[in-house]
C-alpha positions as CSV (number, residue, x, y, z in Angstrom):
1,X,-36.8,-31.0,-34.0
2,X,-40.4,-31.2,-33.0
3,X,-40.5,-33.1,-29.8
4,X,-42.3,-32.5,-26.5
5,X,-40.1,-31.3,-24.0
6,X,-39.9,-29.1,-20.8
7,X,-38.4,-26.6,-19.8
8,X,-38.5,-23.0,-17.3
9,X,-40.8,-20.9,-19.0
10,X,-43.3,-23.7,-20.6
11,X,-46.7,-23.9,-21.7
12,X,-49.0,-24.1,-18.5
13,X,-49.4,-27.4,-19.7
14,X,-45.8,-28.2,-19.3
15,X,-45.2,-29.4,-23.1
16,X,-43.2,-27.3,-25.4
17,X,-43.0,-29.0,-29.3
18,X,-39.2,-27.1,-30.1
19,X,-36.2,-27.7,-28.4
20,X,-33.3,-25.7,-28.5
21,X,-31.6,-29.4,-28.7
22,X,-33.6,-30.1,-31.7
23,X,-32.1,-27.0,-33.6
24,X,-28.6,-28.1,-32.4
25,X,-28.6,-31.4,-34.3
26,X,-29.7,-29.8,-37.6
27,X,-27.4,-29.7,-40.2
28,X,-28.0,-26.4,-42.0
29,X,-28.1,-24.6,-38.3
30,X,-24.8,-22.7,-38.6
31,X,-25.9,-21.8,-43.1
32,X,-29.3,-20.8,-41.0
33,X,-28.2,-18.5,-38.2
34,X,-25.5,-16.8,-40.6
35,X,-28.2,-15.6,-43.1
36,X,-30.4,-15.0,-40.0
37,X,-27.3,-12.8,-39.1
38,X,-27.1,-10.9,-42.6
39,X,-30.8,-10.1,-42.0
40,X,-30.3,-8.8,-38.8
41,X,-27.5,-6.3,-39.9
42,X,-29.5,-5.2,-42.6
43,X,-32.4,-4.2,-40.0
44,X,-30.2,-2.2,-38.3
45,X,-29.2,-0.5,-41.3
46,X,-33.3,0.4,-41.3
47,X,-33.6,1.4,-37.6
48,X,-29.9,2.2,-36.3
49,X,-30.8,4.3,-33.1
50,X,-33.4,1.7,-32.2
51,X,-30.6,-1.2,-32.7
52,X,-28.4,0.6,-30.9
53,X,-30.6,1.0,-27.9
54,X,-31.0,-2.5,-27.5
55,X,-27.8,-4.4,-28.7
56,X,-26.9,-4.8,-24.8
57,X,-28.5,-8.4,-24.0
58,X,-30.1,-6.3,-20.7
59,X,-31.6,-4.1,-23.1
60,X,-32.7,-6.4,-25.4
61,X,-34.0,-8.0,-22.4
62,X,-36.5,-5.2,-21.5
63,X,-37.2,-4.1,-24.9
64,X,-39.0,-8.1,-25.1
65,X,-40.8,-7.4,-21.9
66,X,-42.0,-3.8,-22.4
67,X,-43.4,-4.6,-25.5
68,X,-45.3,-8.0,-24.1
69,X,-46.6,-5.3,-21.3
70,X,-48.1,-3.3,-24.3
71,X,-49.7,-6.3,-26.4
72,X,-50.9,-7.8,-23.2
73,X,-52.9,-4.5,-22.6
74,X,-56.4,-4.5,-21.7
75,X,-58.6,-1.8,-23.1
76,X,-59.8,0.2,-20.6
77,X,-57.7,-0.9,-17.5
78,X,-55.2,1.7,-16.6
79,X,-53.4,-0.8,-14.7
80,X,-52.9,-2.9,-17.5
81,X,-49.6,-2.7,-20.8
82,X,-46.6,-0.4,-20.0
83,X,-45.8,1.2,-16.6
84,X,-42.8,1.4,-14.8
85,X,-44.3,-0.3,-11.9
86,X,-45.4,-3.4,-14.0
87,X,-41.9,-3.2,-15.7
88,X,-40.5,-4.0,-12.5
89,X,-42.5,-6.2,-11.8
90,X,-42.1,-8.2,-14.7
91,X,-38.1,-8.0,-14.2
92,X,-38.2,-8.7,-10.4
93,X,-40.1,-12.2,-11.2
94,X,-37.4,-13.2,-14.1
95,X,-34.2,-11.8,-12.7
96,X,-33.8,-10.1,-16.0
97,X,-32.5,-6.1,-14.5
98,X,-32.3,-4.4,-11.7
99,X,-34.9,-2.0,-10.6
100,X,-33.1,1.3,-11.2
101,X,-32.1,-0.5,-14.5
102,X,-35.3,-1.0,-15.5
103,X,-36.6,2.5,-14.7
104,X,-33.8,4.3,-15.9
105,X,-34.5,1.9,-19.7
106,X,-38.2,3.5,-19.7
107,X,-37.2,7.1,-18.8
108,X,-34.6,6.2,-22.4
109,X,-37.5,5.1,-24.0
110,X,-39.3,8.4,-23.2
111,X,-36.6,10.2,-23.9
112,X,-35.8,9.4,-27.4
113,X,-39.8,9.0,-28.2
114,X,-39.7,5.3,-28.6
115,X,-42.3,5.6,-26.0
116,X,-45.2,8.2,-25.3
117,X,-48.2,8.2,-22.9
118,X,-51.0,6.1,-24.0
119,X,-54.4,7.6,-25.0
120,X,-56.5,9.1,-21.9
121,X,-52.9,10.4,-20.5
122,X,-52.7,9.6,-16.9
123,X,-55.9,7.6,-15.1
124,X,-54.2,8.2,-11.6
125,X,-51.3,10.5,-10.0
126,X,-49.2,7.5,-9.5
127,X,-50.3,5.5,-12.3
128,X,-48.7,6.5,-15.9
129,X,-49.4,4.2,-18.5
130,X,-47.2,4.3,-21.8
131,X,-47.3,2.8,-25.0
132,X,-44.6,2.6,-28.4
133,X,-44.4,5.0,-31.2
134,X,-45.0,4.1,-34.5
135,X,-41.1,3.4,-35.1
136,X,-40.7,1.2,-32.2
137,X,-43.4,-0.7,-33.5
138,X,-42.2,-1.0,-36.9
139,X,-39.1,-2.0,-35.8
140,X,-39.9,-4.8,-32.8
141,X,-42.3,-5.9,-35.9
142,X,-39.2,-6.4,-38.5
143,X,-37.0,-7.7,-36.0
144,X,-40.2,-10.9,-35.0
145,X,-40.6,-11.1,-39.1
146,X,-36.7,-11.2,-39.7
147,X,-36.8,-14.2,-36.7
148,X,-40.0,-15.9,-38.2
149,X,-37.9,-16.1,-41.8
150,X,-35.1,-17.7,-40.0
151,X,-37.8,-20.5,-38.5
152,X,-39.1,-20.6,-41.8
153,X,-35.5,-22.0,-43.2
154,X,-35.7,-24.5,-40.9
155,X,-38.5,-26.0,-41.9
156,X,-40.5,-24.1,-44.0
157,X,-43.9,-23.3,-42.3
158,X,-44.7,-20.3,-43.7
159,X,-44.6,-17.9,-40.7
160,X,-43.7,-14.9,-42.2
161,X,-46.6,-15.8,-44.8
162,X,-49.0,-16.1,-41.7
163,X,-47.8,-12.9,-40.1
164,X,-48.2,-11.3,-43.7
165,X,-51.9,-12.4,-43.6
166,X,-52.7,-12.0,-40.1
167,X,-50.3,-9.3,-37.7
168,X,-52.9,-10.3,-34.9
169,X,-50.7,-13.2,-34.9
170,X,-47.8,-11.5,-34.0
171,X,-49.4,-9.9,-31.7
172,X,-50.0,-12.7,-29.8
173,X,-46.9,-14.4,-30.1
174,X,-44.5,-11.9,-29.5
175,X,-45.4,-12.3,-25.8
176,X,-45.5,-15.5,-25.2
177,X,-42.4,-15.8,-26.7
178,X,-40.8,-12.9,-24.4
179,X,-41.7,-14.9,-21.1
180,X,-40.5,-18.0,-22.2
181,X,-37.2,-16.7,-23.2
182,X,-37.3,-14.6,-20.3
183,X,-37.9,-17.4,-17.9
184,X,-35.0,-19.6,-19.4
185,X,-31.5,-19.2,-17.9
186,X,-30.2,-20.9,-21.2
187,X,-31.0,-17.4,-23.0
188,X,-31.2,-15.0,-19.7
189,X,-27.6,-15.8,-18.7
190,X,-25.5,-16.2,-22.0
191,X,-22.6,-18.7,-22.1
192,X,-19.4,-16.8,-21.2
193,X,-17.9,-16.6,-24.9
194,X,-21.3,-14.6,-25.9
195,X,-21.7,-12.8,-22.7
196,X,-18.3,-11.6,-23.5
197,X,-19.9,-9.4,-26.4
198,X,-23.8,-9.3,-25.5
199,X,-23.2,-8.0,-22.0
200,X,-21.4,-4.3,-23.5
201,X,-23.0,-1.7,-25.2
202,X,-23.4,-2.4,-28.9
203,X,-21.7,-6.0,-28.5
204,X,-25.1,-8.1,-29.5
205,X,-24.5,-5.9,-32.7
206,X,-21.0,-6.8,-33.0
207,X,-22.0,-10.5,-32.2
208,X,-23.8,-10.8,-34.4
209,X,-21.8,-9.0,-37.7
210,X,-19.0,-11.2,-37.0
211,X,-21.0,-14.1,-37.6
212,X,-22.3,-12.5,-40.8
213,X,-18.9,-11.8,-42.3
214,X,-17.2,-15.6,-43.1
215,X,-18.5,-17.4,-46.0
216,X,-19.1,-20.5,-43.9
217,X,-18.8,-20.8,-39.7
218,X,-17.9,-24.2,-40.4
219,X,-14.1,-24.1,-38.4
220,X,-10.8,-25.2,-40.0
221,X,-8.2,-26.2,-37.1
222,X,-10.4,-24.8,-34.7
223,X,-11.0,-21.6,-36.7
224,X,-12.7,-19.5,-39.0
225,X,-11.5,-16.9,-40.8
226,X,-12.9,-12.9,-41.3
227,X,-12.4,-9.2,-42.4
228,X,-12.6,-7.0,-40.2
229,X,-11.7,-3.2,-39.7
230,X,-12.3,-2.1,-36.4
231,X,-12.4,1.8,-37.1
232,X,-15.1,1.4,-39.9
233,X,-16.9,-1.0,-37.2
234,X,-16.4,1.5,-34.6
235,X,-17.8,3.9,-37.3
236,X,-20.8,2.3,-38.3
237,X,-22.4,1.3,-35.0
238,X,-21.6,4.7,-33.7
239,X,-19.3,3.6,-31.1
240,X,-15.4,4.8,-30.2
241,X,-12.6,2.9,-30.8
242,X,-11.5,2.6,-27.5
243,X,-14.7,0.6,-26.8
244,X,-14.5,-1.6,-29.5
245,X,-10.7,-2.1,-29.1
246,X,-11.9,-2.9,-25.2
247,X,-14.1,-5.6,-26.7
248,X,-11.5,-7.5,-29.2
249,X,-9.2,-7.2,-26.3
250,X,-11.2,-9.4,-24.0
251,X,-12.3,-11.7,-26.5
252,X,-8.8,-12.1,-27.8
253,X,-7.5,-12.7,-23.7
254,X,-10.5,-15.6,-23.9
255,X,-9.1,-17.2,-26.7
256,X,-12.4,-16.4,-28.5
257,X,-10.8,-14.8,-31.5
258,X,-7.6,-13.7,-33.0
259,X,-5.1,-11.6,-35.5
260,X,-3.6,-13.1,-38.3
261,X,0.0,-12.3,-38.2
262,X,1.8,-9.0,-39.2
263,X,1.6,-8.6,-42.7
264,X,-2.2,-9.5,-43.1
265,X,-3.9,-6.4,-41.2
266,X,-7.5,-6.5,-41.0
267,X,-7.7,-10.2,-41.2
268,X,-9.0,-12.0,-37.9
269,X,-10.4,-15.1,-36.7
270,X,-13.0,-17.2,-34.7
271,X,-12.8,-20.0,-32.4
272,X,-14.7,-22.7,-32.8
273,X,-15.6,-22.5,-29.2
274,X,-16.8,-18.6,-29.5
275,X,-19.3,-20.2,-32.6
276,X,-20.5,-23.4,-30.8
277,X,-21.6,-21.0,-27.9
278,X,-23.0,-18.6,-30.1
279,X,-25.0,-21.4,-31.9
280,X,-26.4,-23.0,-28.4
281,X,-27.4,-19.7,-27.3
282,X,-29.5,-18.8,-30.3
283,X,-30.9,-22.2,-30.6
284,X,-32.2,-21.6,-27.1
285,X,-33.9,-18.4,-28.6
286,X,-35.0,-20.2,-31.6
287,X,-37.0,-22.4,-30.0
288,X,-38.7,-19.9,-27.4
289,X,-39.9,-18.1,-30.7
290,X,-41.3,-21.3,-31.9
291,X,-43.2,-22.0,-29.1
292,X,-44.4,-18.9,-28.9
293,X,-45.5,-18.6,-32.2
294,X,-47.0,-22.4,-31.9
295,X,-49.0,-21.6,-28.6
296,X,-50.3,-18.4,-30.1
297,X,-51.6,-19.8,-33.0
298,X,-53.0,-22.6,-31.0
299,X,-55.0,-20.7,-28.3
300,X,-56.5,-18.4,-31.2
301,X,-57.9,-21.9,-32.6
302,X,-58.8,-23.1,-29.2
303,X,-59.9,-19.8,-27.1
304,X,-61.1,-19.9,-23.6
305,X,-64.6,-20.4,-22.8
């Protein structure tokens, strides 16, 4: 798994030491990404309205860069971490929202207190400068530790460990990692069977709580197996029916999942297409958050002159 490689979003020195092709060929990936699944669904049991928020991919998507805006924060330059204009900027260079989508995400933030105006309030009319409660922090910080135990499965390096010991280390990796994930089409622009889910509101949470549910998302004839009630899902993400009804409907018309036949309600399955795609796309993320967690630890050994 530890190669040199390229890719859009490298190092400035071009290398990159994890591929997402190096976590394809290992053979506990799919074991790996269901218990990194499990995890996941029991964060959002800790910070539901936060999940929520962000279980659109384009949400996600900004939630990674406006927190790199606020890490990457110099003291004492009001220009510098969160404001709308740097938002935009950030999302104009990697394609990632538009600009009223963007804007509208930080008046959200605002809105629900997940954001608040950083110490010294405004340095300029036109200028507002913002930085994350203690609860977005909290949970942007068990959502990077809940990522670094999944690495850790892989090959047992000890991140969470490191993070335990040191949280300047997140601090410095969490943005790395957004731009290089952010710069990556592989991740930016999900194969269809994911976008299918991650592109709707709350379908990055449905995603991923299908992928929790099988004892093994190693297929059978092509499938694998689940149960499933879609009221109680509807239910516990705090969604209507209809939506997630809309959802299953348009994965079913793919051919990424299925009903068993009358008799067996509330039994569904998965394609092995919808899996492999779901696999690809979070071994792309993987490895972004390995790099980035690499580099940072390598530039705090080696800083600038």
């Amino acid at each position: 798994m530890r190669v040199v490689a390229e890719q859009e979003g490298a190092a400035q020195d071009g290398s990159l030491t994890f591929t997402a092709e190096g976590f394809l060929r290992h053979p506990e990936l799919r074991n790996v990404l269901q218990a990194s699944a499990r995890d996941l669904m029991a964060a959002y049991d800790t910070f539901p309205r936060i999940a929520r928020l962000v279980a659109s991919h384009q949400k996600w998507t900004l939630s990674q860069a406006v927190y790199a805006l606020h890490l990457e924060r110099e003291p004492g330059n009001p220009e510098s971490g969160i404001t709308t204009a740097r938002l935009l900027k950030f999302i104009h260079e990697t394609g990632g929202a538009s600009r009223n989508t963007a804007a509208a995400f930080i008046a959200e933030l605002l809105t629900y207190k997940l954001l608040r105006d950083a110490d010294g309030g405004r340095a300029r009319k036109k200028i507002r400068p913002l930085e994350p409660t203690e609860i977005s922090e909290g949970a942007m910080l068990r959502w990077f530790m809940s990522q670094m135990g999944t690495l850790d499965r892989f090959d047992g390096q000890c991140r969470v460990a490191r993070v335990d010991a040191d949280r300047t280390v997140f601090e410095r990796a969490q943005p790395i990692a957004a731009r290089l994930l952010l710069s990556d089409r592989r991740w930016t622009e999900p194969p269809e069977g994911v976008a299918a889910f991650v592109w709707t509101e709350c379908g990055g949470l449905l995603l991923d709580d299908l992928m929790a549910r099988p004892e093994s998302l190693d297929s059978v004839d092509g499938k694998v197996w689940l149960e499933a009630n879609l009221s109680d899902l509807a239910t516990h993400y705090m969604i209507s029916n209809t939506h997630i009804r809309r959802i299953f409907t348009r994965a079913q018309d793919l051919g990424l999942l299925g009903r068993a036949d009358e008799g067996q309600r509330g039994l569904f399955w998965l394609s092995e297409r919808l899996i492999a795609e779901y696999c690809q796309w979070q071994a792309v993320k993987l490895a972004g958050l390995a790099n980035g967690f690499e580099q940072a630890e390598r530039r705090a050994a080696n800083p600038p002159a």
